[in-house]
Residue, then its C-alpha position, 0 to 999 in steps of 0.5 A: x606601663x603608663x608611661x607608654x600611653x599617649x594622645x591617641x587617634x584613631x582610624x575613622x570607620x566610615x559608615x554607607x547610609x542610604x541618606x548619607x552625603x559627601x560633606x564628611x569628604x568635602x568638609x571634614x577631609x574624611x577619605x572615602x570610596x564609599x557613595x553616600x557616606x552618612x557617618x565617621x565613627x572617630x572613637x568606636x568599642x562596638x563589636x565589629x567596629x572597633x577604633x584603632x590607634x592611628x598615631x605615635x608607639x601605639x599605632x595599630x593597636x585597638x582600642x580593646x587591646x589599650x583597655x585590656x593592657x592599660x585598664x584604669x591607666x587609659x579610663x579612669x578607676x571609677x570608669x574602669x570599676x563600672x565599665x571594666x573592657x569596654x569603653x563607655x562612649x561612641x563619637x561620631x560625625x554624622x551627615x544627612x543628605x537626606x531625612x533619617x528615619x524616626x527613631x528613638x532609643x531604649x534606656x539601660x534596663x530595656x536594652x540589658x534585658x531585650x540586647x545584652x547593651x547598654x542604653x543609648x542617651x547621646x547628644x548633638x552639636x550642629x557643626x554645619x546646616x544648610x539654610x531651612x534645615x531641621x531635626x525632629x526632636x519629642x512631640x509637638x503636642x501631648x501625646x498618649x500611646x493610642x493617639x501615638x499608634x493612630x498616626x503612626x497606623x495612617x503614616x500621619x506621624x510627622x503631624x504630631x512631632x516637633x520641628x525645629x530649624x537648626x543653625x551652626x551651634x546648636x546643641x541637643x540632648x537626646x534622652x533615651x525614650x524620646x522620638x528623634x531624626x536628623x533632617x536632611x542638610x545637617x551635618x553634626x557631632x554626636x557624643x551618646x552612650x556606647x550602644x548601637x540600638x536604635x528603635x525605627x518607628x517610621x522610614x517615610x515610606x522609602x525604598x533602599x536600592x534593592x527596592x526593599x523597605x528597611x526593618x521597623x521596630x514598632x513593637x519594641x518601640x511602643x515600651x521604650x517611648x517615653x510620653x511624659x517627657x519635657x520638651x527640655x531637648x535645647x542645650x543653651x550654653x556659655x561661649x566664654x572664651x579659653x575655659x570649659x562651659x558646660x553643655x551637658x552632663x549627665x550620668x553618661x557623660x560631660x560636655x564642655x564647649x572650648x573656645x580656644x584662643x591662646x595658649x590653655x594650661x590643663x590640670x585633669x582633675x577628673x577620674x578619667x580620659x578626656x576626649x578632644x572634638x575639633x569642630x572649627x579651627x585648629x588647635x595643638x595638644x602638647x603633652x610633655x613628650x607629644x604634640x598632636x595637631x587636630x583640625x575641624x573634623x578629628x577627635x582625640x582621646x587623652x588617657x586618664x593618666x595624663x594630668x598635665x597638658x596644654x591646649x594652644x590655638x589661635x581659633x580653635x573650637x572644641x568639644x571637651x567630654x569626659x565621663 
């Protein structure tokens, strides 16, 4: 049965947003006719966007039709004890033309009990930015429940969060409970807990095409912020050529930065898949019956029970994550 299981892409599910752009188009080669595309889920287990296999014998499958058939074989036994047929992450690019609105996420035990999902801790990798863009990440002050409702009742709130200008490279781990948005002009990869809850606290004041405000959440937001949090959101991280160096790990997932240069021979030590993100240049992955070409833009999952394998580039810069 595993022996059926290859490196598997999988179909992007390209996602409208009012401040999408075009660079998933221009820059990641992404094929759409959407206007504004905001985002490209690349590896998908939320219900009603499920990825799909779009190489080799497996193709057309869906990513639930792979668990419920090859279960630890594809995830790993741990993974597949705590997770059984659902996938654990979500990967995606994402693209802000324009600022996202505030939001932040609740932690696993408010989104059981509130949305039967899981919590979503995620991170970002700054893959292009243009010059003077930001996110917002926490506050820029401390901040307590009452000074929170105060500006968010006088539409103040950008007054008291933290700014920060981003470049290409960048790295930020989102904890669930703290505030965030992506700020117009950037364009990343994000790696975050399979969820799709997101708590909007504040849209600046704008209106979709229909002229309609879009949906706050401040009553489940004010449980789920968390006040007391560290301003300890910036990843730094190694870049040492042709090994993995940690970015981030967490009970949820690890993230290794891969800056290939020749020809990596790969032992997966770990008990489960392994996800490539190409976010510069081109690399081959070569199984001992597969090779698979993935360019800047393209993400692949190698299935738990390939523990052999080699990675060959000449310039190629990867995400490497696993659970």
């Amino acid at each position: 049965m595993k022996q059926d299981l290859h490196p598997l892409r999988f179909t992007p599910i390209l996602k409208h947003k009012v401040w999408g752009g075009q660079k998933l188009r221009s820059l990641l080669n992404k094929k759409s006719d959407l206007l504004n595309v905001g985002e490209s889920w690349e590896i998908s287990d939320v219900e009603g966007d499920i990825s799909v296999v779009s190489n080799g014998s497996l193709k057309g499958q869906s990513l639930q039709d792979l668990l419920q058939t090859y279960r630890s074989d594809l995830i790993g036994h741990q993974n597949y004890k705590v997770f059984g047929n659902k996938f654990p992450l979500l990967i995606k690019f994402i693209d802000a033309k324009e600022d996202l609105s505030i939001q932040l996420h609740p932690n696993d035990e408010l989104a059981a009990k509130r949305h039967n999902s899981f919590g979503k801790t995620e991170m970002w990798y700054i893959m292009q930015a243009d010059e003077d863009s930001n996110l917002i990440v926490g506050f820029n002050q401390k901040v307590n429940p009452e000074i929170y409702l105060k500006h968010l009742e006088n539409k103040t709130l950008p007054q008291i969060l933290n700014f920060d200008k981003v470049q290409k490279g960048d790295t930020y781990f989102i904890e669930v409970g703290r505030v965030h948005a992506i700020g117009a002009g950037v364009m990343l990869a994000e790696i975050q807990q399979t969820s799709d809850i997101t708590y909007r606290v504040y849209d600046w004041d704008r209106f979709d095409e229909n002229g309609n405000g879009r949906d706050l959440h401040n009553d489940l937001a004010i449980d789920a912020i968390d006040f007391d949090m560290e301003n300890d959101f910036r990843v730094s991280y190694s870049k040492t050529k042709n090994q993995p160096n940690i970015m981030v790990s967490c009970p949820y997932f690890t993230t290794n930065y891969l800056d290939v240069t020749k020809t990596l021979q790969k032992e997966n030590h770990h008990d489960s898949f392994m996800i490539y993100i190409c976010v510069e240049g081109q690399a081959e992955i070569i199984t001992e019956l597969t090779m698979e070409t993935i360019n800047t833009g393209e993400t692949i999952l190698i299935p738990a029970c390939i523990k052999a394998y080699q990675i060959k580039s000449e310039n190629a810069k990867l995400l490497e994550v696993y659970v």
